[in-house]
C-alpha positions in Angstrom: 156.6 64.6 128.4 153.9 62.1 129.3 150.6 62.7 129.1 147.9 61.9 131.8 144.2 61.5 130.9 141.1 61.5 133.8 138.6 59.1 133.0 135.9 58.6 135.8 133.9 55.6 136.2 131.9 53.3 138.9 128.9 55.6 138.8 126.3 55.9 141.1 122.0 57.1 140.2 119.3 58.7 142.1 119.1 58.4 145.6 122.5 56.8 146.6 124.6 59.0 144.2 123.0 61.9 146.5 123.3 59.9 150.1 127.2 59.3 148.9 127.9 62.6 147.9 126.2 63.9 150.9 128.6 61.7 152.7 131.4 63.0 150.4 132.1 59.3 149.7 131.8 60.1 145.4 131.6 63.3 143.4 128.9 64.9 141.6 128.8 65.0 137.6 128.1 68.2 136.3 127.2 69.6 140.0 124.4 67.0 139.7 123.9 65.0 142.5 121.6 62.2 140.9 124.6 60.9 139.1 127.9 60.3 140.8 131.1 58.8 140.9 133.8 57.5 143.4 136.4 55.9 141.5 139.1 57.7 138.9 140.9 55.6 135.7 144.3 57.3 134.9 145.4 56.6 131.7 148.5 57.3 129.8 149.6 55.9 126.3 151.5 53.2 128.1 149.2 52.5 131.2 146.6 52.8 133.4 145.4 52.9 137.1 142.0 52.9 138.7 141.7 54.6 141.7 139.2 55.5 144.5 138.9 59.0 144.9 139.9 59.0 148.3 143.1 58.1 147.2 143.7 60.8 145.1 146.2 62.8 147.5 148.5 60.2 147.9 149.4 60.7 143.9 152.8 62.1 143.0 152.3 66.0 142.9 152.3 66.2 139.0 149.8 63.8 138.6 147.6 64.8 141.2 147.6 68.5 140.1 146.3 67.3 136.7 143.5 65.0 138.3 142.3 67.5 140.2 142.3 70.3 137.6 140.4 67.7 135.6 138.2 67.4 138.0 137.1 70.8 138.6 135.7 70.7 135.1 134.2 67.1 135.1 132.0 68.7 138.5 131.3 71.9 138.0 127.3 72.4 136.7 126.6 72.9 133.2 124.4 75.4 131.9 121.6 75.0 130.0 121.2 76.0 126.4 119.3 75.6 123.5 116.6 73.8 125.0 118.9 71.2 126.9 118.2 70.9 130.4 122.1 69.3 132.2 120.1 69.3 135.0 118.9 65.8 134.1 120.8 62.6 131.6 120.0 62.7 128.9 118.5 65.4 127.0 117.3 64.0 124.0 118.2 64.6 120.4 115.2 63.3 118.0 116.3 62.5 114.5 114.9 63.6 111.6 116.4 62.7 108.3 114.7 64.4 105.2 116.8 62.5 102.8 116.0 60.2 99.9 119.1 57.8 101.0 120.0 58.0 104.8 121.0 54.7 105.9 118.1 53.7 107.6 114.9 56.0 107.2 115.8 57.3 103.8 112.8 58.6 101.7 110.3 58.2 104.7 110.0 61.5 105.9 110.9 63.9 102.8 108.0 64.2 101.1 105.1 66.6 101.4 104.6 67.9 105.1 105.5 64.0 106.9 108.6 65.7 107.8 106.7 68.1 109.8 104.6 66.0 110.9 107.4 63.5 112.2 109.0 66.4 114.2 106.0 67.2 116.0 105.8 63.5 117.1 109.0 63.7 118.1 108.8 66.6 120.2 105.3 65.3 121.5 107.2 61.7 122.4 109.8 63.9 124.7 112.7 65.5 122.3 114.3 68.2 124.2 115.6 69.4 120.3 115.5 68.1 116.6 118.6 67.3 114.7 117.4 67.7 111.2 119.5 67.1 108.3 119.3 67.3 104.1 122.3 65.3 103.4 122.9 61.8 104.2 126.1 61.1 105.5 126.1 57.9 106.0 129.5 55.4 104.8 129.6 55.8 100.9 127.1 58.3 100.5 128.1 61.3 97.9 127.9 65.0 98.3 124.7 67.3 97.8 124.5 70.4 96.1 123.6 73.4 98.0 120.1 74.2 96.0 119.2 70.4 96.9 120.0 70.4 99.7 118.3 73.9 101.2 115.1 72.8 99.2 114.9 69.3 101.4 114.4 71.0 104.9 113.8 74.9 104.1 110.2 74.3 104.6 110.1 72.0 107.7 112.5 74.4 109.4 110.1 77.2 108.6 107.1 75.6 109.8 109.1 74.2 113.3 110.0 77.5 113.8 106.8 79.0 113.9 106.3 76.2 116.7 109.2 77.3 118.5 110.6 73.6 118.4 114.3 74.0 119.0 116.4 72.6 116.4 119.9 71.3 115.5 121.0 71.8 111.9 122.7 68.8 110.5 124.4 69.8 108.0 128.6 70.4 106.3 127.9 73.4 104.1 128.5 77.3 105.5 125.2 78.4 103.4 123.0 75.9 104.8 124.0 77.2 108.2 123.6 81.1 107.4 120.2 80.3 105.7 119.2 77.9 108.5 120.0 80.5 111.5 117.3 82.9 110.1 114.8 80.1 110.9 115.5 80.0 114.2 118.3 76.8 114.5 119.8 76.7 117.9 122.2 74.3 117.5 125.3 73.9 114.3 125.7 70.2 113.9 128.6 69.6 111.5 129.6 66.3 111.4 133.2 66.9 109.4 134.4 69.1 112.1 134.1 72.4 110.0 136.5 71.0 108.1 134.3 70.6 104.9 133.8 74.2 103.9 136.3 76.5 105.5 133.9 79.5 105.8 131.7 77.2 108.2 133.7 78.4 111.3 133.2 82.0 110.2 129.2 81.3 110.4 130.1 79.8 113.7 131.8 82.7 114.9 129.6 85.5 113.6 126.3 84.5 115.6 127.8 83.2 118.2 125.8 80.5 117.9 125.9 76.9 120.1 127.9 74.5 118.3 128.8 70.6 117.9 132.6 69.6 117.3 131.7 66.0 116.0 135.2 63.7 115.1 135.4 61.9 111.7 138.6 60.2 110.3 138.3 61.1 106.1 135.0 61.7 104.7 131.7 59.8 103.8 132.7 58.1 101.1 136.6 57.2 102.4 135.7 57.2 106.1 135.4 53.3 106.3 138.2 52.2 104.6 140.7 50.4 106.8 140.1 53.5 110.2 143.4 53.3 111.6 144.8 55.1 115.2 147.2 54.4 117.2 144.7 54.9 120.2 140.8 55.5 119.3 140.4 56.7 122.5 143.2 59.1 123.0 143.8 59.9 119.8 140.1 61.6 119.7 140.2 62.9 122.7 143.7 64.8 121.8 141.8 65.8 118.5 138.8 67.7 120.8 141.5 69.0 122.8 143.5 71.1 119.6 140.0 71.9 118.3 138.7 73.5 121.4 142.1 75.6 121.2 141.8 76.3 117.3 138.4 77.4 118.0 139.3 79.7 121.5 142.1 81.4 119.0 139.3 82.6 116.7 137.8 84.6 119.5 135.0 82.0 120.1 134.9 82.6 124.0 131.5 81.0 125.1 130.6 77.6 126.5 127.9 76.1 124.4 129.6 73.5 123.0 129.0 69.5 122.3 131.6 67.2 122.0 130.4 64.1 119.8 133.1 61.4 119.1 131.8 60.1 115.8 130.6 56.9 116.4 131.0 54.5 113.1 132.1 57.9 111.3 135.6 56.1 109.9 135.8 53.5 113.4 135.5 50.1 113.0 133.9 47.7 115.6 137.0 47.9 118.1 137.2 51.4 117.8 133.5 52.0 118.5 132.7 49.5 121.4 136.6 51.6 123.1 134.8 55.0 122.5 131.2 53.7 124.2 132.8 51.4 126.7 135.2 54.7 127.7 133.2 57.4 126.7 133.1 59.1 130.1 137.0 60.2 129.3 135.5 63.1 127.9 133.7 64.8 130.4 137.5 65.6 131.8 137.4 68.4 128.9 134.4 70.1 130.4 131.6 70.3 127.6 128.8 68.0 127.2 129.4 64.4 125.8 126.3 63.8 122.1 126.7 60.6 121.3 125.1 58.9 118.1 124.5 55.3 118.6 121.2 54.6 117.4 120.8 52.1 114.7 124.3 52.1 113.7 126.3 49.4 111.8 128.1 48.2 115.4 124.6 46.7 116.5 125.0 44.9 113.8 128.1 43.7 114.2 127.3 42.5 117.5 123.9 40.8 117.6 124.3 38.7 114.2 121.8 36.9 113.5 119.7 38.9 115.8 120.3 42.3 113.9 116.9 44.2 112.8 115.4 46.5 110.6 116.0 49.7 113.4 117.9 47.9 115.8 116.0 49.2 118.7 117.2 46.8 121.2 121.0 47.5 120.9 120.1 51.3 120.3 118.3 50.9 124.0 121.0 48.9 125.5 123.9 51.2 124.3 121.7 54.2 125.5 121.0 52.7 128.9 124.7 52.3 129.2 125.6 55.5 128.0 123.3 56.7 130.9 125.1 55.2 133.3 128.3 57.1 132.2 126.5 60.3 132.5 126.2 61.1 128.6 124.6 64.2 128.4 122.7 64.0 125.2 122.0 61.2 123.2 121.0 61.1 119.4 118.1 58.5 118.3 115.4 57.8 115.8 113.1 56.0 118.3 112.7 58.8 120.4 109.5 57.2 122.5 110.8 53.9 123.2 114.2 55.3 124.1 112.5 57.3 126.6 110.4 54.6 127.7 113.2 52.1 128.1 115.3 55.3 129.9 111.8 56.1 132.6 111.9 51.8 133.5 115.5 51.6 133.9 115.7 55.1 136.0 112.4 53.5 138.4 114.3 50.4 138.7 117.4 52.4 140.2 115.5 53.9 142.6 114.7 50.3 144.3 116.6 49.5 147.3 117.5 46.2 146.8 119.0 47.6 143.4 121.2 50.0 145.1 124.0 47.7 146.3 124.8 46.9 143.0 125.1 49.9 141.2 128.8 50.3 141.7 129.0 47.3 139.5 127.1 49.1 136.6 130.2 51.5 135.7 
């Protein structure tokens, strides 16, 4: 039987997505008016079709039963949890790496108390939650034991929680997790899936606690060896879809989940640029969209001889796009300049002569 995907696009910001969908000329994302769309992609493994959503009825009856069931949960509002307001896009994720080899801020912040220290700027700079993490995961990296591991962030999550900073806990191992909830984590942030460590689920499941379900195809150290699908895009999204069942089958019931498709975790460059380029596919599934762009290898790949140390620019370009295709949360290092980049671009929406053109944006 063929399968049909909803993918919406040719988004609208600020004041005209709320004078169109006060006009009922586009729909809200999320129930939130400041970001709308008007125009569906239906996509199959053969095909697709963009359409406006006026046009919707006129779909055979199969087809249009399964756009519009999508489309409940792509509109419906979102709530809030663990300090993440989807009343606005995007919450911010701040990153802080207290490893000795992370791919790009490795030994900075894991000595002494500039962990800490790092996370308060972070919060100060406009992090709605910290993603903090003891292992590095990054292409080729190796495992860490537990006891490492635990000793890297135990005290940095101690002192953060006596600051009632919410925090995400980065991490593959079900220990880490147990040990990390008493300190206050509000967020599980396993970037294998819960595959890694089978009792991780369990952990899951016990508190009840708000969850990531990240994608990676093999592992850190095989995860960049020849990625092959036969669709990035589908094939992920179909991968979401069983874990959301696998995990509704354990007797998880509740709603506080992230979907986060992996970027550069076993993609290459044509995979990644197909998940960004398309990444608002997966806010047919209902949960919100994390993704992980900043500083990543793709940048890279792009810009050349232009590549940097942080890769700030193409971390801010990528964002600014993922904006515009209503991402819910983004994950950066350069949390202030992110934000400033994300304040100018949102200002510059709001200019009438700007407005015509938005359509154009998607």
């Amino acid at each position: 039987m063929k399968k049909y995907y909803t993918r919406v696009c040719n988004f609208y910001y600020g004041d005209k997505s709320k004078s169109l969908v006060k006009k009922k000329k586009s729909l809200p994302l999320n129930g939130n008016t400041k970001i709308s769309f008007d125009h569906i992609e239906i996509i199959s493994r053969k095909k697709s079709k963009l359409i406006h959503i006026k046009d919707i009825n006129k779909l055979p009856l199969k087809i249009k039963k399964k756009i519009k069931k999508d489309l409940v949960k792509i509109t419906q509002k979102k709530k809030n949890f663990s300090g993440l307001n989807f009343n606005k896009v995007p919450n911010i994720m701040g990153i802080l790496n207290l490893t000795p080899d992370s791919f790009s801020d490795g030994g900075k912040y894991n000595k002494k108390n500039l962990g800490y220290f790092h996370a308060i700027n972070l919060q100060k700079s406009g992090s709605d939650i910290i993603d903090i993490g003891g292992e590095s995961t990054s292409p080729g990296s190796k495992k860490v034991n537990i006891k490492n591991e635990w000793d890297r962030i135990k005290n940095t999550l101690n002192k953060l929680n006596k600051k009632k900073i919410p925090i995400s806990l980065d991490t593959r191992k079900s220990l880490i997790m147990a040990k990390g909830l008493k300190l206050g984590v509000k967020i599980i942030n396993d970037i294998s899936g819960f595959k890694f460590d089978n009792q991780s689920i369990n952990i899951i499941k016990k508190h009840n606690i708000p969850f990531v379900i990240n994608h990676i195809q093999g592992n850190p150290l095989t995860m960049q060896k020849n990625p092959n699908y036969k669709n990035v895009l589908l094939d992920i999204y179909d991968y979401f879809e069983n874990q959301i069942e696998f995990i509704r089958s354990l007797g998880i019931k509740h709603d506080n989940i992230i979907l986060d498709p992996g970027i550069g975790f076993g993609k290459n460059l044509k995979h990644n640029i197909t998940l960004i380029s398309k990444i608002s596919i997966f806010h047919s599934l209902g949960f919100p969209v994390l993704l992980g762009i900043s500083r990543k290898r793709f940048i890279k790949n792009i810009s050349g001889k232009n590549d940097s140390s942080e890769r700030l620019g193409g971390t801010l370009g990528s964002s600014l796009f993922a904006l515009m295709q209503g991402v819910q949360i983004l994950r950066v290092h350069n949390v202030n300049e992110v934000i400033q980049g994300i304040k100018v671009f949102k200002e510059l929406l709001q200019k009438k002569w700007l407005k015509n053109i938005l359509g154009l944006m998607a």
